[in-house]
Wavefront OBJ file of the C-alpha trace (Angstrom):
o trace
v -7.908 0.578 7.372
v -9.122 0.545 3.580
v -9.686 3.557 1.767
v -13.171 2.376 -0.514
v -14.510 4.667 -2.786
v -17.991 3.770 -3.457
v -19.016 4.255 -6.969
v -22.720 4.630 -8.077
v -22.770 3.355 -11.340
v -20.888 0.191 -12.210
v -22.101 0.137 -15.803
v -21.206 2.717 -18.305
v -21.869 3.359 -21.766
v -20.582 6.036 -24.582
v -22.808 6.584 -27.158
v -21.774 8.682 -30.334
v -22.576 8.713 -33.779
v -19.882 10.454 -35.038
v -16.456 8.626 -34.407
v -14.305 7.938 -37.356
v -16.583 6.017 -39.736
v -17.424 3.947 -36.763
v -20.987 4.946 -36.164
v -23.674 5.523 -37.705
v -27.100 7.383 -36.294
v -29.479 3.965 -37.350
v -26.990 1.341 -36.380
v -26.025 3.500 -33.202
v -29.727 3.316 -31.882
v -30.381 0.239 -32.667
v -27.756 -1.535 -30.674
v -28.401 1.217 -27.766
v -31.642 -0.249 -27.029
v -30.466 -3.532 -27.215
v -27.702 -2.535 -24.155
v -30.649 -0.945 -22.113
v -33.082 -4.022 -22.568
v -30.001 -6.102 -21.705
v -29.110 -3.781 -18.404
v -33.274 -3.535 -17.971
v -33.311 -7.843 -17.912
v -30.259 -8.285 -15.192
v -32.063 -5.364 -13.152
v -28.558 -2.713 -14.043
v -29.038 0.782 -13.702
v -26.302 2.502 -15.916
v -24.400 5.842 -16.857
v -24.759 6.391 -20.420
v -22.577 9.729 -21.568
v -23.822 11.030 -24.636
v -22.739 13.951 -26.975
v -25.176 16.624 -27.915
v -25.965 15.035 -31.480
v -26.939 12.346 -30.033
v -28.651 13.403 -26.828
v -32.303 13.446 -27.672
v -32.628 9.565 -28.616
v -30.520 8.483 -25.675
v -32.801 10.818 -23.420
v -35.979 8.852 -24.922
v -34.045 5.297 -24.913
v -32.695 5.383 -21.475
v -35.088 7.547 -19.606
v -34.727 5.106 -16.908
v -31.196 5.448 -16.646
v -28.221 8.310 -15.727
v -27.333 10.690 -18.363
v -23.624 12.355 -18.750
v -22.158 14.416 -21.010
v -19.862 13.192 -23.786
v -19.039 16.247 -25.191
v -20.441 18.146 -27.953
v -19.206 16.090 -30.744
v -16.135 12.998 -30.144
v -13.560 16.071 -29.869
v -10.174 15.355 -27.660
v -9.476 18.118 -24.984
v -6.511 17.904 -23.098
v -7.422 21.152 -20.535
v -10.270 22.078 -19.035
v -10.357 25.723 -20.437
v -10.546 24.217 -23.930
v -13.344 21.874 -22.692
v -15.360 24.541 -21.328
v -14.491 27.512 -23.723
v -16.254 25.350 -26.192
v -19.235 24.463 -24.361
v -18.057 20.676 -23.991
v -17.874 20.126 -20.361
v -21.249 20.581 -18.995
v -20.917 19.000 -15.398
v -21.155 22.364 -13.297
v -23.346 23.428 -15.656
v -26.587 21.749 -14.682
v -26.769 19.829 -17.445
v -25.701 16.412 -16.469
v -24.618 15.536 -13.446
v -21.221 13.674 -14.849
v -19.082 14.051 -18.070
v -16.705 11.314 -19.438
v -14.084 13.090 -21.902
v -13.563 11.361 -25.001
v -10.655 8.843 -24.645
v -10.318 9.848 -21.582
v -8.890 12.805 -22.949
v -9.463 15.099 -20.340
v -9.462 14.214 -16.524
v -11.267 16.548 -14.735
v -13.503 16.746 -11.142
v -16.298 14.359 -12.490
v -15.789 10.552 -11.387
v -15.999 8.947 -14.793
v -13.373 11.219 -16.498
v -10.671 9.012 -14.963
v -9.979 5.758 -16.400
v -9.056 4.516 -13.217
v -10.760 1.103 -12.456
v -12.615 1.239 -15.776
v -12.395 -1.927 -18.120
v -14.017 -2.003 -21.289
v -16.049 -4.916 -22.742
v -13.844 -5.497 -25.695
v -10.520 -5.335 -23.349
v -12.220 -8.116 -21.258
v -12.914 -10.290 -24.309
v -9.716 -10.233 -26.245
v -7.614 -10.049 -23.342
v -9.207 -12.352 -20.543
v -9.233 -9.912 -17.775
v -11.861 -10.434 -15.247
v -13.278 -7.318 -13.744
v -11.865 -6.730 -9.930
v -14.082 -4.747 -7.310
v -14.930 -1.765 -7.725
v -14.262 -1.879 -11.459
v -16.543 0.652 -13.777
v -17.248 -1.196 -17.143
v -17.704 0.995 -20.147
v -18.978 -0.078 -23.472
v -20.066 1.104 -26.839
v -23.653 0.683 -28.875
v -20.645 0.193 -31.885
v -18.812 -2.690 -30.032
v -21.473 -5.188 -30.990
v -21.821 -4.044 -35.062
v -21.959 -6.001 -37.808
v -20.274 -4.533 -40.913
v -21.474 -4.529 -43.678
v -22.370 -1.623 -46.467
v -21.190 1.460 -46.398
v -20.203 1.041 -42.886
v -16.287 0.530 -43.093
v -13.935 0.305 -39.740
v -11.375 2.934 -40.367
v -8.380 0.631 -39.748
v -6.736 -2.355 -39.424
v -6.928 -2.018 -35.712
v -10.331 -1.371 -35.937
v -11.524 -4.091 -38.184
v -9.881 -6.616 -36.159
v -10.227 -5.227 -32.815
v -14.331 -5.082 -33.853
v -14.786 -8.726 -35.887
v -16.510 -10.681 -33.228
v -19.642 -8.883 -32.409
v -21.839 -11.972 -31.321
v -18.466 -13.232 -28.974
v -19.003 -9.467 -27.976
v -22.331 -9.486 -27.056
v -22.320 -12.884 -25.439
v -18.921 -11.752 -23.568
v -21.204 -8.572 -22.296
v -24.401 -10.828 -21.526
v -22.211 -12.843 -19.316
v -20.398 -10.083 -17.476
v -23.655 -8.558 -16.898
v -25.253 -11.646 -15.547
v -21.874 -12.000 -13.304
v -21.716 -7.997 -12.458
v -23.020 -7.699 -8.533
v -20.507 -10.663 -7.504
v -17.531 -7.909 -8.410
v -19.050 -5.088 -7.131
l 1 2 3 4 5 6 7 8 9 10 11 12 13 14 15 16 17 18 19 20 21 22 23 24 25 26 27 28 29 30 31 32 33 34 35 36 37 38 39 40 41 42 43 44 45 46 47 48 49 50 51 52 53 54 55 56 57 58 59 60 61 62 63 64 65 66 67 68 69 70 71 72 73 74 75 76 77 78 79 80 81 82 83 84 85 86 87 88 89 90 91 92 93 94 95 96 97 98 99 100 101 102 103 104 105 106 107 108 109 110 111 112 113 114 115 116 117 118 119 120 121 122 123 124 125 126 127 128 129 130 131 132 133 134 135 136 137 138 139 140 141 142 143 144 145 146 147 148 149 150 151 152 153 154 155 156 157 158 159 160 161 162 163 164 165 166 167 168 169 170 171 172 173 174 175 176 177 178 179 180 181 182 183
């Protein structure tokens, strides 16, 4: 007999405006309401963990999707008692429902802190992996910028690991069309 854990959400999305020169507020929004109009035209109902700086645009942009916390701002915890001395992990709090710790930075008793079965857009692009059942995919409104101005990746890493947003978005466009046959 099979031990299944059925998740709710197969689509997951962090959205931050604050990470390491990554983000801006503008370019941020913009691309989030391209993901929900994307997730809105393949009929996907998603989890999109926000931090507090953030969380009154993402309220307005994906009312008609879940909400979790992010955290107050892209900070790392690595215990819970840091997380909630500093008013970061708000799932027992009423707030939201599910929280997502930065990297993964923090695994705690809400289903999306584990990285478990999650698989992120970019990972699936550069590296060919197909998602498997049951796998969460996470994404970010930054994985699909285009860089230019003052907007500078902080790294090497970074600049190459984020060079192909258009492969990006057509990678994501075509997992999303594909998503129910691997749930």
């Amino acid at each position: 007999m099979s031990n299944t854990y059925q998740i709710p959400y197969q689509w997951t999305c962090d959205v931050e405006a604050d990470w390491g020169g990554r983000s801006d507020q503008f370019s941020t929004l913009q691309n989030l309401v391209e993901i929900v109009q994307a997730f809105d035209k393949h009929g996907v109902k998603g989890l999109f963990f926000t931090n507090d700086i953030c969380a009154q645009w993402v309220k307005y942009v994906c009312k008609d999707h879940e909400l979790g916390s992010h955290g107050f701002t892209h900070t790392i915890y690595t215990n819970e008692v840091d997380a909630r001395n500093n008013v970061m992990f708000r799932c027992d709090m009423g707030h939201y429902k599910y929280y997502r710790a930065p990297k993964f930075s923090y695994i705690g008793d809400c289903v999306y802190s584990n990285p478990k079965n999650h698989l992120s857009v970019l990972k699936s692009m550069w590296f060919g992996i197909k998602p498997k059942p049951n796998t969460i995919m996470y994404l970010h409104p930054f994985d699909f910028y285009k860089w230019q101005g003052i907007m500078k990746p902080p790294s090497l890493f970074c600049r190459l690991w984020y060079s192909q947003p258009k492969r990006a978005w057509r990678h994501f466009e075509n997992l999303l069309s594909k998503s129910s046959s691997y749930l």
